[in-house]
N, C-alpha and C positions, 0 to 999 in steps of 0.2 A: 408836690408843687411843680407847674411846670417853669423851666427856665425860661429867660430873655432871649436867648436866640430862640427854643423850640418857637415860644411864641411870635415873634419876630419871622419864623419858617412859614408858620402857620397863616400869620395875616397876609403876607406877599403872596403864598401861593392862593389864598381864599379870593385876594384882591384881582389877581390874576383871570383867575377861575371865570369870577363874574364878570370879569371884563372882556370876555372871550378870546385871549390873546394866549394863556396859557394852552386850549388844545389846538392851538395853529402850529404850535411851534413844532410839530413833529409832522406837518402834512408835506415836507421837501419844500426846499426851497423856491421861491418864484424866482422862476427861469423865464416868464413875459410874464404880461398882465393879461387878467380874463379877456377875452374875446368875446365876438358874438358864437350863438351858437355855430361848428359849423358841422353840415350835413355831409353823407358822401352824397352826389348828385344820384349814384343809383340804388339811395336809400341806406338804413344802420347796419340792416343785413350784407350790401353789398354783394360782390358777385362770386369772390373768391374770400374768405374767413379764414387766420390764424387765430386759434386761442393761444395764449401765450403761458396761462397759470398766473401765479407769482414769481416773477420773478424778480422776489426782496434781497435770500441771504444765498439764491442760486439764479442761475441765467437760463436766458432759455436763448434760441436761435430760430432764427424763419427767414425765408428766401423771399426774393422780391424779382420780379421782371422788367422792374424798374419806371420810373413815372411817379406819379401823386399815389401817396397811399394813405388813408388815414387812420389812426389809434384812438382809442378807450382806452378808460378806468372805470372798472364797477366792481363789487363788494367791499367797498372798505370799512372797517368796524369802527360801530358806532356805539355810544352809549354807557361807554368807559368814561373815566376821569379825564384823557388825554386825547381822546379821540373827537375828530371835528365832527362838526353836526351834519346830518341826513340833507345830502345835497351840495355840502362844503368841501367834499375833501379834495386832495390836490396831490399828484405826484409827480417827481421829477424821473423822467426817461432817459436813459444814457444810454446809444444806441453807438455800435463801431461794428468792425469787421474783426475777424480772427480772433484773437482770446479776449477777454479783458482782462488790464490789469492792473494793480497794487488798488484794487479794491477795499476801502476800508467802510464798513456796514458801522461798525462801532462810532465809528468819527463823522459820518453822514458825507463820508466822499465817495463822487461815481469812479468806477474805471479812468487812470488817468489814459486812456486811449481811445476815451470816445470819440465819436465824430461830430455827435450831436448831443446837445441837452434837452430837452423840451419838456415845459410843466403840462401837464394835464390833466383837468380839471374831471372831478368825479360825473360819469354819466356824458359828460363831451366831447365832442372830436375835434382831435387835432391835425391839422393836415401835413406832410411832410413828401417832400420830395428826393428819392434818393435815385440813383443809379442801380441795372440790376445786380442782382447779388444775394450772396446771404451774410446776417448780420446776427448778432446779439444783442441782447437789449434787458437791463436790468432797469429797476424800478427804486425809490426809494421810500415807500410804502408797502405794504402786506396787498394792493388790489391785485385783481386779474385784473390783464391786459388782453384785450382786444386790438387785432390789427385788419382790416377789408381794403381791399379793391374793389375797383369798379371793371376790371380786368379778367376773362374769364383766366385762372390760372396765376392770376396777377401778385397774389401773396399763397405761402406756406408756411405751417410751422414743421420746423424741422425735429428740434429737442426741447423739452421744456425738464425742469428740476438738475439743469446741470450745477456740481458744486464749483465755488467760485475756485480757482487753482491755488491761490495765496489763504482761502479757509478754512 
């Protein structure tokens, strides 16, 4: 027989489930709200392309010439119990310079040394303006991350599967 709380476990998360509230909770937290789409003006491909990998439970780095640069998310798994639907998903970017740190993956906290946070939405871009340089940027989802210019030279990636120094 099952118990009052199993069942009690059961209906919450079932309630949940079909409410579609239970697989958002793991897409990072909304850091803004959806936007329109936005494009690079000189298309998805752009002129200069960093792939970044994942970087969920490591970092990766890519240098910038500085200006408007814009970022993706794409692959993120679908079709699990927890995972958001084809088209839904959403992660938070935590972008800084030099290491990051007291990184907790477990606790869903970025680097307390970022510069920036920004959600972004599965398949979308996000615009961001930085200063040149090179930077890190961990993710709080399992997607690759896409970074382009419209700049010939304008983005690189430098490292990608670096481990975090505190994991």
């Amino acid at each position: 027989m099952i118990s009052l709380w199993k069942r009690l476990l059961i209906t919450v998360t079932l309630l949940l489930t079909l409410s579609g509230c239970y697989s958002n909770l793991f897409d990072g937290p909304k850091t803004e709200p959806k936007e329109a789409d936005v494009q690079p003006p000189c298309g998805p491909e752009g002129v200069a392309k960093a792939e970044l990998d994942r970087p969920w439970t490591e970092y990766a780095e890519f240098t910038t010439q500085g200006g408007l640069i814009y970022v993706t998310a794409y692959g993120f798994s679908h079709g699990a119990v927890f995972d958001s639907a084809v088209g839904e998903g959403r992660t938070r970017l935590d972008i800084g310079a030099g290491t990051p740190e007291n990184f907790n993956i477990q606790g869903g906290e970025g680097p307390s040394n970022s510069m920036l946070s920004i959600g972004v939405d599965e398949d979308r871009f996000a615009e961001i303006d930085l200063p040149a340089g090179t930077y890190w940027v961990t993710s709080s989802s399992r997607a690759e991350i896409t970074v382009v210019s419209c700049v010939e030279g304008g983005v690189s990636a430098l490292r990608t599967g670096i481990p975090h120094p505190n994991n």
